[in-house]
C-alpha positions as CSV (number, residue, x, y, z in Angstrom):
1,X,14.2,-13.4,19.1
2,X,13.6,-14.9,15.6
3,X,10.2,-13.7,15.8
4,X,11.4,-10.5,15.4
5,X,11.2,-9.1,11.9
6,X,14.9,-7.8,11.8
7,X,15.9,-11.6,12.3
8,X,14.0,-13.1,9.7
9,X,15.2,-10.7,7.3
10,X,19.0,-11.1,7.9
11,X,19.0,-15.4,8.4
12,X,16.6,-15.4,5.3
13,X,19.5,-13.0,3.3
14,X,22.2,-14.8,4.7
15,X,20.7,-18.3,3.7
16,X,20.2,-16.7,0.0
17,X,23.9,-15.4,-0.1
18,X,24.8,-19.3,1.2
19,X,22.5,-20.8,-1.7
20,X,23.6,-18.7,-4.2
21,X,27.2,-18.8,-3.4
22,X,26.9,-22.7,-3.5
23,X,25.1,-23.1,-6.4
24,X,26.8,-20.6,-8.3
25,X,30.3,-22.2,-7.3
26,X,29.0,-25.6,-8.6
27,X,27.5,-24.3,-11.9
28,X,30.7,-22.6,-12.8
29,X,32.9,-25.7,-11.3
30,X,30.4,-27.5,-13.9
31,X,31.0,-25.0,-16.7
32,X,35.0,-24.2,-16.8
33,X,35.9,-27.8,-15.6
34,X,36.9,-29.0,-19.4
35,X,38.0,-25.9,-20.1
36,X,40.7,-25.8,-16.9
37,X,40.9,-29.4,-17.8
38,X,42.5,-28.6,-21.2
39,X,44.5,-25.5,-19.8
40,X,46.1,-27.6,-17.5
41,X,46.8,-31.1,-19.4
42,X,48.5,-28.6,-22.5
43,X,50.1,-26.9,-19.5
44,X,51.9,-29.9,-18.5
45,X,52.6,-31.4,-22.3
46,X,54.3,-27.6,-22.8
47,X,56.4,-28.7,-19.7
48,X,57.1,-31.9,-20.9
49,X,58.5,-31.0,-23.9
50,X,60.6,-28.4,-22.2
51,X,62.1,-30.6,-19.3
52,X,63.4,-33.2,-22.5
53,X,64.5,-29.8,-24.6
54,X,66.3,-28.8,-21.4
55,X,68.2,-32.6,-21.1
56,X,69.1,-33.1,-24.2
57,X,70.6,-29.1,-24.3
58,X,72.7,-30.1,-20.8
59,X,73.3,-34.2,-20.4
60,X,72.5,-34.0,-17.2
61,X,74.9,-36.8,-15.5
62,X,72.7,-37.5,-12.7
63,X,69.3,-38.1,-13.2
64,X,68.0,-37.6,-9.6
65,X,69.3,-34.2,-9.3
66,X,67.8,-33.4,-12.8
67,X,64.2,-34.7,-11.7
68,X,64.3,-32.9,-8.2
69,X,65.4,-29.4,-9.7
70,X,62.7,-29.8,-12.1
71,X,60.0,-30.3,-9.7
72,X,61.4,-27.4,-7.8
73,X,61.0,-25.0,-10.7
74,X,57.6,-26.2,-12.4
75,X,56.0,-27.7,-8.6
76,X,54.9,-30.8,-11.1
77,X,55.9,-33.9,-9.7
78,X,58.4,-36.7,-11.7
79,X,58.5,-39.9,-12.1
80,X,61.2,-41.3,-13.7
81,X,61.5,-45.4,-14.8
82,X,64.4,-47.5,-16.3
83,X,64.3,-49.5,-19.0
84,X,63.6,-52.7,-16.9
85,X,60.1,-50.4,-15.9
86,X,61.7,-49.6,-12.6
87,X,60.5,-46.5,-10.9
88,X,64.2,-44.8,-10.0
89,X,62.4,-41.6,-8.6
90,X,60.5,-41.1,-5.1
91,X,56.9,-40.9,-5.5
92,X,55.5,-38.8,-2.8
93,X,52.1,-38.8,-4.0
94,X,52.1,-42.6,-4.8
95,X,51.0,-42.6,-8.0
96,X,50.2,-46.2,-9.5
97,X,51.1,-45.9,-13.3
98,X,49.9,-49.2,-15.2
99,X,53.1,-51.4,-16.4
100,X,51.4,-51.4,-19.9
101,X,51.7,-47.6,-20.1
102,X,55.3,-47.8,-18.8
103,X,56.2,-50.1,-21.5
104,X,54.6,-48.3,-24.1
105,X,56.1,-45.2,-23.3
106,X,59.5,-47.0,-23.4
107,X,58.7,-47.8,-26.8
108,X,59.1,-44.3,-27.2
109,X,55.3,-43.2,-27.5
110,X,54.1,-40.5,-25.6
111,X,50.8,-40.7,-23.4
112,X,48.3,-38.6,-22.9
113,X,45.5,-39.5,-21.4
114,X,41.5,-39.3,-23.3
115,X,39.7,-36.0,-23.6
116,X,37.2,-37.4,-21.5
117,X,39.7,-39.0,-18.8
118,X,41.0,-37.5,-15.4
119,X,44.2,-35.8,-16.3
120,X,46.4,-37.9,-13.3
121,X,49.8,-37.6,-15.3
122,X,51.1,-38.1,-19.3
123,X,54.3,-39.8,-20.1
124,X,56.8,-38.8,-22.6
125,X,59.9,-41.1,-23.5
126,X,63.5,-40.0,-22.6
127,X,66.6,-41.7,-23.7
128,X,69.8,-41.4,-21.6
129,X,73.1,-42.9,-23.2
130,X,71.1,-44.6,-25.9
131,X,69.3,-46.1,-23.3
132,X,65.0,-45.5,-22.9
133,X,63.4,-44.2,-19.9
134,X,60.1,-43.2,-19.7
135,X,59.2,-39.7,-17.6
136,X,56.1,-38.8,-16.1
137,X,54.8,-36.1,-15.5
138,X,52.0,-35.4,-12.5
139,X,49.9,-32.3,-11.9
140,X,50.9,-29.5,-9.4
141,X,49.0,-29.8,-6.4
142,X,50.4,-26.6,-5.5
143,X,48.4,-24.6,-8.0
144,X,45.2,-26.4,-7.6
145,X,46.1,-25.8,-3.5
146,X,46.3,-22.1,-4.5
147,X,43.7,-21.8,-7.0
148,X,41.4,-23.4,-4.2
149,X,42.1,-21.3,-1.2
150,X,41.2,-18.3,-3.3
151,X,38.0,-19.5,-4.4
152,X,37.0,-20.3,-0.8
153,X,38.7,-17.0,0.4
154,X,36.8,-15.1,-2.0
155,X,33.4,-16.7,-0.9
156,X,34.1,-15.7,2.5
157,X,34.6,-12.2,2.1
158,X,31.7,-12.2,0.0
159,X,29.7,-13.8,3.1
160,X,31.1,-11.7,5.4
161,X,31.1,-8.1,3.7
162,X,27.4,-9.5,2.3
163,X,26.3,-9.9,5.9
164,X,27.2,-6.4,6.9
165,X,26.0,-5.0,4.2
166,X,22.9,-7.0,4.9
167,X,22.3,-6.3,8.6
168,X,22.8,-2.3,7.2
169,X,20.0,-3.1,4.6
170,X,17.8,-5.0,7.3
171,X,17.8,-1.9,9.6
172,X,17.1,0.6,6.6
173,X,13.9,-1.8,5.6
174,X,12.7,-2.5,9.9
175,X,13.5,0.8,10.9
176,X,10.3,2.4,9.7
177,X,7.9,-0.4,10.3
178,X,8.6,-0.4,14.0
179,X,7.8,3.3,13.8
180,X,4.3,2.6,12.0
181,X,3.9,0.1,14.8
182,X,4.8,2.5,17.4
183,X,2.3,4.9,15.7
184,X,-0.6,2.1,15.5
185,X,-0.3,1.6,19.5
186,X,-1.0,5.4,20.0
187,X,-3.8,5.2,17.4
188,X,-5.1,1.7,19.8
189,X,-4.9,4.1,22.7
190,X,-7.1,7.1,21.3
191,X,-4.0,9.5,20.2
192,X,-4.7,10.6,17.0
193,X,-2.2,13.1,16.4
194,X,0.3,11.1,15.1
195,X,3.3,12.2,13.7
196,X,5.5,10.0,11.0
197,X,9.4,11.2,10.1
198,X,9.5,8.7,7.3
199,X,10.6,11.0,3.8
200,X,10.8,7.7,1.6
201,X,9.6,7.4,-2.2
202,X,9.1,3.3,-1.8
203,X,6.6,1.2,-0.4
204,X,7.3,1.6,3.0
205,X,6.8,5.6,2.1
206,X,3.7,5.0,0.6
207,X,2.8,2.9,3.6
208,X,3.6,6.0,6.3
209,X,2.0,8.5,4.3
210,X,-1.5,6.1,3.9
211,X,-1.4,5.5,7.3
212,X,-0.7,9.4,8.2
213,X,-4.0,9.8,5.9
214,X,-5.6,7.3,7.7
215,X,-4.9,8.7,11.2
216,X,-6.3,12.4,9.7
217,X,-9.7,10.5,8.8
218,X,-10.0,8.8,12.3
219,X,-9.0,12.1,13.8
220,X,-11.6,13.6,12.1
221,X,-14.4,11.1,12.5
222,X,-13.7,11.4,16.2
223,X,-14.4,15.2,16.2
224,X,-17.2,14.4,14.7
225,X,-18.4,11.8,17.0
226,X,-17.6,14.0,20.0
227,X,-19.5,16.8,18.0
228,X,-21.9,14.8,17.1
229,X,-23.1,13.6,20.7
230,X,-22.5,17.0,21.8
231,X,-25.1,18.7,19.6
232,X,-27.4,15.6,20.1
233,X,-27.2,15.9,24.0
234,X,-28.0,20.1,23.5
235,X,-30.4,19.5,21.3
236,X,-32.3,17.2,23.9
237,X,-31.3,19.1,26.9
238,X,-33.0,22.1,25.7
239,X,-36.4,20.6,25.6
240,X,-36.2,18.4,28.4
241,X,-35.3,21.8,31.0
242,X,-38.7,23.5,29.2
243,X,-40.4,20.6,29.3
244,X,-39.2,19.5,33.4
245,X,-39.4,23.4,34.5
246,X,-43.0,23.8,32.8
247,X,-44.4,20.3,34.5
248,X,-42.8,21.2,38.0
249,X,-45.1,24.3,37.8
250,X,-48.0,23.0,36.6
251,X,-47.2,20.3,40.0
252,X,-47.9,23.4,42.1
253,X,-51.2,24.8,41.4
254,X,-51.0,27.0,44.1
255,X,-47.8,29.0,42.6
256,X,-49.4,29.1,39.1
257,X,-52.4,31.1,37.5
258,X,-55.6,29.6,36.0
259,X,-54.7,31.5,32.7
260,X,-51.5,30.3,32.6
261,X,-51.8,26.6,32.7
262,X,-52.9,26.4,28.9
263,X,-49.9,28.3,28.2
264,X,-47.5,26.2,29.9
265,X,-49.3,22.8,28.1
266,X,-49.0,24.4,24.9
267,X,-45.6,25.2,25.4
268,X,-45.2,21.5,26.8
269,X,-46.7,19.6,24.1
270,X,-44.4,21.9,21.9
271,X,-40.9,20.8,22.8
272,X,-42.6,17.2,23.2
273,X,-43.1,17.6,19.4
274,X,-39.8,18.9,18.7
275,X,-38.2,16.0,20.5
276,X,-40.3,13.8,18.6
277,X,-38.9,15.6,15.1
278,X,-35.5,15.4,16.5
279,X,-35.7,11.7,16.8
280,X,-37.4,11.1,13.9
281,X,-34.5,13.2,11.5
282,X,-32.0,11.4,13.4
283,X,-33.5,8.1,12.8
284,X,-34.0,9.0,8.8
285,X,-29.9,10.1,8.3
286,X,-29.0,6.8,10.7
287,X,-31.3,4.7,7.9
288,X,-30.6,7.4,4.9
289,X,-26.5,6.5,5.7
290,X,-27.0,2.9,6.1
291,X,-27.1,0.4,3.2
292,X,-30.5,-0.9,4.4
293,X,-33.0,2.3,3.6
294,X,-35.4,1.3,1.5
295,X,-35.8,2.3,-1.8
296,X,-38.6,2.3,-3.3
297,X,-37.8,3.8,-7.5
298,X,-40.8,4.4,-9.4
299,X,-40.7,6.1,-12.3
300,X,-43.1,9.9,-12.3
301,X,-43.0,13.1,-13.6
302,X,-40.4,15.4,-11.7
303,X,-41.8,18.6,-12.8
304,X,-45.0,18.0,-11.3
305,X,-43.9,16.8,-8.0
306,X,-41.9,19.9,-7.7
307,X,-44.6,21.9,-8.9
308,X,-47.1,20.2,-5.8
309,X,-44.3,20.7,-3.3
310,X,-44.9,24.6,-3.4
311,X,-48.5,24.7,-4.2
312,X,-48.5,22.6,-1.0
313,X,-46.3,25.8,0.7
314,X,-48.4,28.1,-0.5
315,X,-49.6,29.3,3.0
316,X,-45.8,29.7,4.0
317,X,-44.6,31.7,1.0
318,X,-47.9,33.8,0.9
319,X,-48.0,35.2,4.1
320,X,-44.6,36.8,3.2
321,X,-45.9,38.2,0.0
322,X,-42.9,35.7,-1.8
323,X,-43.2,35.8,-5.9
324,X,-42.2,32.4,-6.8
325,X,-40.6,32.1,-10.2
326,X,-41.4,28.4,-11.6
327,X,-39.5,27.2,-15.3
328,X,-40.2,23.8,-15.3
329,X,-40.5,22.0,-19.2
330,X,-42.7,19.1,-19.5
331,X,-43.1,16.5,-19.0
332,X,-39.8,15.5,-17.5
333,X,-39.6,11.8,-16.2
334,X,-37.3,10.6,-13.5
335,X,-37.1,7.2,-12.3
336,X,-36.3,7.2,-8.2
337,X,-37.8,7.2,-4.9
338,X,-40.6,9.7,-5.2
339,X,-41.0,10.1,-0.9
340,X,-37.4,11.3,-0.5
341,X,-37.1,13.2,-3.6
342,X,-40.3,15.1,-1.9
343,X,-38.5,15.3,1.4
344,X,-35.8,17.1,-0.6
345,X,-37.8,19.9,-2.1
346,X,-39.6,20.2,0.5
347,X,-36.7,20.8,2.3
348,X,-34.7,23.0,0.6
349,X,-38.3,25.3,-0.6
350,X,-38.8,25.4,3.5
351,X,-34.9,27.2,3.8
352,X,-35.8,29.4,1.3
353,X,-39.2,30.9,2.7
354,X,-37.3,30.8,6.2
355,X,-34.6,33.3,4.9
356,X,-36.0,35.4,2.7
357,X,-37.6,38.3,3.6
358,X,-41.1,39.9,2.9
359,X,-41.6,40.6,-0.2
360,X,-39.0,38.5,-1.9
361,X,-38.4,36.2,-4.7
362,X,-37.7,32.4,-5.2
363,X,-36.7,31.3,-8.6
364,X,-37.3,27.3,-9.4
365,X,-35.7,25.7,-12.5
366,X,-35.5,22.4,-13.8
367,X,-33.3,21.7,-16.7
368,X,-31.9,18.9,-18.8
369,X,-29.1,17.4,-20.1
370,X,-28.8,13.9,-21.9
371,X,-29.8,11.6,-19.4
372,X,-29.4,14.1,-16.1
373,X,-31.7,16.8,-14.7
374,X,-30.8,20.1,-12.7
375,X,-32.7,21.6,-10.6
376,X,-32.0,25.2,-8.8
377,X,-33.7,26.7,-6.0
378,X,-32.3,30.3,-6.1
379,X,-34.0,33.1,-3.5
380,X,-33.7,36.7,-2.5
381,X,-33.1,36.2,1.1
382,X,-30.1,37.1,3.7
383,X,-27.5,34.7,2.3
384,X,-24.7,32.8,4.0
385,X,-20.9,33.4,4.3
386,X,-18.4,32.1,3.1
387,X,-17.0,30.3,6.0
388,X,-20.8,28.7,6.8
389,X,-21.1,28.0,3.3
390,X,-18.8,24.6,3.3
391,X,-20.7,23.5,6.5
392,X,-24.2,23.9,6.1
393,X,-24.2,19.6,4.9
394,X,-22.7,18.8,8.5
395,X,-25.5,17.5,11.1
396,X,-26.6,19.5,13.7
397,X,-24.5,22.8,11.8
398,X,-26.7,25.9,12.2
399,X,-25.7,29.1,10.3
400,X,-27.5,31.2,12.8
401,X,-26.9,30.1,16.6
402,X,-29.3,32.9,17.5
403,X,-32.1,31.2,15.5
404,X,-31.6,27.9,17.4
405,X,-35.3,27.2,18.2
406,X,-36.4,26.8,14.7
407,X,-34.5,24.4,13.9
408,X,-31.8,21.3,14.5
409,X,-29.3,21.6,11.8
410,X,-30.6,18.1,10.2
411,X,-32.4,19.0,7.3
412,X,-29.6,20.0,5.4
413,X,-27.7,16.8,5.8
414,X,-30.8,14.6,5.4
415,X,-30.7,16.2,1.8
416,X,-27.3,16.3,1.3
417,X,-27.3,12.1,1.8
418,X,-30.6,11.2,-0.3
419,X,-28.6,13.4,-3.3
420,X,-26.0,10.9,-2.6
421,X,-27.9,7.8,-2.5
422,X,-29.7,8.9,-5.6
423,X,-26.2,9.5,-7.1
424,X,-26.6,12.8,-7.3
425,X,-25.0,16.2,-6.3
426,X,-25.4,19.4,-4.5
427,X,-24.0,22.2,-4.5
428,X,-24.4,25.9,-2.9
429,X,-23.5,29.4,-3.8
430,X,-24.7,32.3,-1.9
431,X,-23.6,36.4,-1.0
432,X,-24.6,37.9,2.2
433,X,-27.4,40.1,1.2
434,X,-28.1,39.1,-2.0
435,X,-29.5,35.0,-1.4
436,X,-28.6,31.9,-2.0
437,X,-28.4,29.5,-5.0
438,X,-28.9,25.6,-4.6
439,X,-28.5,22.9,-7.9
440,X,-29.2,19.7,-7.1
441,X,-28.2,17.4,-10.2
442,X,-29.5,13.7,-10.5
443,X,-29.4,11.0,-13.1
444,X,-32.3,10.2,-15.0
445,X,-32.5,6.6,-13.8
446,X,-31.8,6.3,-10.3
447,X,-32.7,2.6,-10.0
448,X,-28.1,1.8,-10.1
449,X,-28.6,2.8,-6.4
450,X,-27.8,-0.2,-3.4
């Protein structure tokens, strides 16, 4: 039970509310002490002097009545000795008073004891019928009874109502972190859709809604794990059925024509190849995401490599008749890794043929600005919506389902990461109909990246 969080929290209040009640009754015992000291001891010489006033206004005849209705009105003890320094009065709290003092007070001086003593009684002289008696004068236990059972009953009502108010506050605090623990067992169990009622402004609210975040992202990373091997298992399913239905064939010569046999090879060694691209890409974004790729920065000339990347698509962008618009100011250095920087281009030059039609036009611009280059790779060709626009980064997304064969959706996000690990952006604009626009930005020193 006192592993429980809700325990700890009200013993370790309670045992501060005990600490502080103690120490803070002993410093202020410490700090009033003289002060209560001298309240009292000019209490009792005020009293004193009234008890003689009070005598020598009414000549009491009998002096045992006199002491005992003066201890009933002030609650101060008296003691009361004769001339011979005989105590005449009971002593109920058996006070020893030093003969010397007795004597001196019968003398007719009055004591009162050092600033720095106890205050156990003073001693004031009193003369009855010419003759000297000396009266003392104790402190009221009564008071100091009174004054005490306050103090402690005021420390236990501060205990007590602390306690509630503590158990109250101990709930308020637990209450929501056995609701985040709650919600991390559903998480442990593969429920992501969590839901947290916590509407605080604290900690503990900054805690539920982190933690609501937190639960989003995994969601989300699980969607894209489960879309993830999803696409990879189509992507290699559709192959493997070509490539298992073509070989069965080819097992029954029989059911299948001389001239035919080529054809089915061919269209073999084809989705063979395509497999072997697919694993390829994927192994490239598995190493491109990791923090182990290789980098390799050397420092070239960016406007030539991009000017090689589409003399070395000519043949693509030819055959469709393509007018392809270069502005690239040189020389222009970059310092990076030249082999993915190429992939890129190449890349992105590739969607651009692909989707534009015969006839069309692909504009290429490099630009600078202070120490960062843009490039934009802007064509003429069927453009993308809206909706596919803020996907086409995502693995395996394809803008056209129908178009399936010619592609796996990778090359997109293979970009998208060597941007990244070049420090780098991308960014895409397009309108069905009209093309698509894509600016890549990189520094001009990529060697930061690790």
């Amino acid at each position: 039970m006192i592993k429980t969080l809700y325990v700890r929290l009200v013993l370790t209040f309670l045992a501060a509310i005990v600490i502080a009640i103690l120490f803070s009754s002993l410093i202020s015992l410490a700090l009033y002490e003289k002060e209560l000291d001298q309240l009292q001891r000019n209490e009792m010489i005020s009293i004193g002097e009234n008890i003689l006033r009070v005598y020598e206004q009414t000549s009491f005849p009998d002096l045992h009545t006199f002491t005992k209705n003066i201890e009933a009105l002030t609650s101060n003890p008296v003691l009361l000795y004769n001339a011979t320094g005989r105590l005449i009065t009971e002593d109920r709290k058996h006070t020893t008073i030093p003969l010397e003092t007795v004597q001196k007070v019968l003398t007719g001086q009055t004591y009162l004891p050092s600033e720095n003593a106890d205050l156990e009684f003073i001693g004031m002289p009193l003369s009855v019928k010419e003759q000297p008696y000396a009266l003392f004068l104790l402190p009221s236990s009564k008071n100091e009874e009174t004054i005490l059972w306050l103090f402690f009953t005021v420390l236990l009502l501060v205990l007590i109502i602390g306690s509630i108010c503590i158990l109250i506050a101990a709930r308020y605090l637990v209450k929501p972190l056995k609701a985040l623990t709650q919600a991390t067992k559903q998480l442990a169990r593969g429920k992501f859709d969590v839901h947290l009622n916590i509407k605080r402004s604290d900690e503990l609210g900054g805690l539920a809604q982190s933690f609501s975040q937190m639960a989003g992202e995994l969601k989300q990373l699980e969607q894209m794990r489960q879309d993830f091997v999803s696409n990879v298992s189509h992507e290699i399913q559709t192959p493997l059925t070509s490539i298992a239905g073509f070989a069965k064939a080819l097992k029954y010569e029989h059911l299948v024509a001389k001239e035919n046999r080529d054809y089915y090879l061919d269209i073999i060694l084809a989705e063979s190849e395509r497999l072997s691209r697919l694993s390829d890409q994927l192994l490239r974004l598995v190493s491109l995401e990791s923090s182990h790729h290789p980098f390799e920065a050397t420092t070239f000339h960016l406007d030539e490599q991009i000017r090689q990347v589409v003399v070395n698509c000519e043949p693509l962008w030819s055959a469709k008749n393509i007018r392809i618009d270069l502005k690239l100011p040189a020389p222009v250095k970059i310092t990076a890794d030249e082999d993915q920087l190429n992939q890129v281009w190449m890349n992105l030059l590739g969607n651009s043929i692909k989707y534009t039609p015969d006839g069309g036009r692909i504009s290429i611009v490099l630009m600078q600005a202070a120490d960062e280059y843009a490039v934009t790779i802007a064509d003429t060709g069927i453009g993308i919506t809206p909706e596919d626009l803020s996907q086409i980064f995502i693995r395996f997304y394809k803008t056209d389902r129908s178009r399936s064969s010619k592609g796996n959706g990778l090359g997109l996000a293979i970009v998208k990461q060597i941007i990244t690990n070049h420090h780098g952006s991308i960014e895409a604009k397009s309108t069905i109909g009209q093309g698509t626009t894509i600016t890549v930005s990189l520094p001009a020193d990529c060697i930061i990246f690790k």
